[in-house]
N, C-alpha and C positions, 0 to 999 in steps of 0.2 A: 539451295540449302534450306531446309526448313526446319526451325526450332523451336522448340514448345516449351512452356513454362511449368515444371512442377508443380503441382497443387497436394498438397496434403489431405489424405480424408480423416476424418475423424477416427476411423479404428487404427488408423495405424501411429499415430499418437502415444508417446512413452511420456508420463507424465514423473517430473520427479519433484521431492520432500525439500525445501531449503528452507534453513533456521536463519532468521537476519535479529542480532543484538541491536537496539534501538537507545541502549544509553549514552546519554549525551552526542545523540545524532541528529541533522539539521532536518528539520520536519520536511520540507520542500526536497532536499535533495533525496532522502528516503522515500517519498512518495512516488517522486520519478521513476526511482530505481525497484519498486515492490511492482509498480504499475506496468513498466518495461514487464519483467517477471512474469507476473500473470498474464498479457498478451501475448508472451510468446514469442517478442520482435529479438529475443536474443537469441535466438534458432538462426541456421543458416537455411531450414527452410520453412518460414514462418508463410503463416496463410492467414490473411486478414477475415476468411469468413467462420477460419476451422479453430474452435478452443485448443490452442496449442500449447497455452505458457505452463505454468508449473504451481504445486502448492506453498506455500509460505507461510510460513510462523515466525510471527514477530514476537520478539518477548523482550522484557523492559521498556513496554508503551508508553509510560508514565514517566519515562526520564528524557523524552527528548526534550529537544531547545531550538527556540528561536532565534534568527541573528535580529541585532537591532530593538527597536523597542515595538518590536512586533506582539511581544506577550503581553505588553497593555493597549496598544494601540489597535492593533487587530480584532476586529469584531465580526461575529456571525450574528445573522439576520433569520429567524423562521417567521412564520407568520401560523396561528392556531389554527385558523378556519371564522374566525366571529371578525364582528365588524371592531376593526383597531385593535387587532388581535398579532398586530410586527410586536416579535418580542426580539431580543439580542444580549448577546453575552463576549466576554472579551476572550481570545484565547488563555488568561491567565487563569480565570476562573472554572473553564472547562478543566484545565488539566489537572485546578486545583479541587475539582468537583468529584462526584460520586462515579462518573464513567470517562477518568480521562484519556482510554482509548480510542473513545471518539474523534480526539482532533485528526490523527493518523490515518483512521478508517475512512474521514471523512476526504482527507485529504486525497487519499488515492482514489476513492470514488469519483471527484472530479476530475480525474486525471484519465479514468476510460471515459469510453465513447459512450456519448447522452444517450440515455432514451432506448435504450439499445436490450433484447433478452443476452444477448453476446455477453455485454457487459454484466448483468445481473448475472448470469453465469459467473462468469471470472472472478466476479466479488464473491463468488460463496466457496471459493478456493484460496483467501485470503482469512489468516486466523494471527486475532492479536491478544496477547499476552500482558499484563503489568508485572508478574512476577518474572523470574527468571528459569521458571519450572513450565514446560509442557507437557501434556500425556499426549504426543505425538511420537516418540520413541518407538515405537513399532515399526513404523513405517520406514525408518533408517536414514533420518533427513543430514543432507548436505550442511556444514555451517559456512556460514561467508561471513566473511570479515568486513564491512561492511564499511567501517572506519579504516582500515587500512586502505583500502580501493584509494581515496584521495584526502589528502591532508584536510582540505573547505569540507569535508562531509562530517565532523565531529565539532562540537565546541564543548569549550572546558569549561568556560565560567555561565 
């Protein structure tokens, strides 16, 4: 008997629209799950080298939440380029900052694979929102409930 494994090429790929509401949802468990998404691994025939996932509009960026005292205690680290040039910021101050879509976008950035054009790909099918308005509408995207999926994926306070 001899069996062969599927492989997906790239045209034959159906790429579909899903809106995920992001208020009062746990940053980490949302990242996983937009990250899943974009790769593609929730396909029953996903291909690790073929762009398979789907596009995603997040909206209400600006309302997730941390468990724990992760909002003061969490810090990011960049470095500019100059000598003693580590700067850092806490996740509170990001999200209370001028782009605090960043913590989300950042978050699922680390969450594909490094280094990678795949992944640079996958990221530019990732689109986040602070309002709760998209001009994505055309395109006739899926909603998922996103907080319903598991009780631990929302916090209220």
């Amino acid at each position: 008997m001899k069996s062969t494994t599927a492989s997906l090429k790239p045209a034959e790929v159906e790429k579909k629209w899903i809106v995920i509401d992001a208020q009062d949802a746990v940053v980490g468990r949302l990242a996983s799950f937009i990250a899943m998404r974009l790769r593609g691994k929730h396909r029953a025939d996903y291909t690790p080298h073929v762009d398979c996932g789907d596009f995603v509009v997040v909206v209400n960026a600006d309302k997730v939440k941390f468990t724990g005292k992760k909002l003061s205690d969490k810090i990011f680290y960049w470095h500019t380029g100059h000598p003693g040039g580590v700067k850092q910021r806490t996740a509170g101050q990001i999200l209370g900052g001028k782009y605090p879509e960043r913590v989300l976008e950042k978050a699922v950035e680390r969450m594909l694979p490094k280094e990678s054009p795949l992944a640079r790909k996958q990221m530019t099918h990732l689109r986040i929102y602070n309002s709760a308005e998209h001009p994505h509408a055309a395109q006739n995207p899926e909603t998922i409930a996103f907080a319903d999926l598991n009780a631990k994926n929302v916090r209220s306070a």
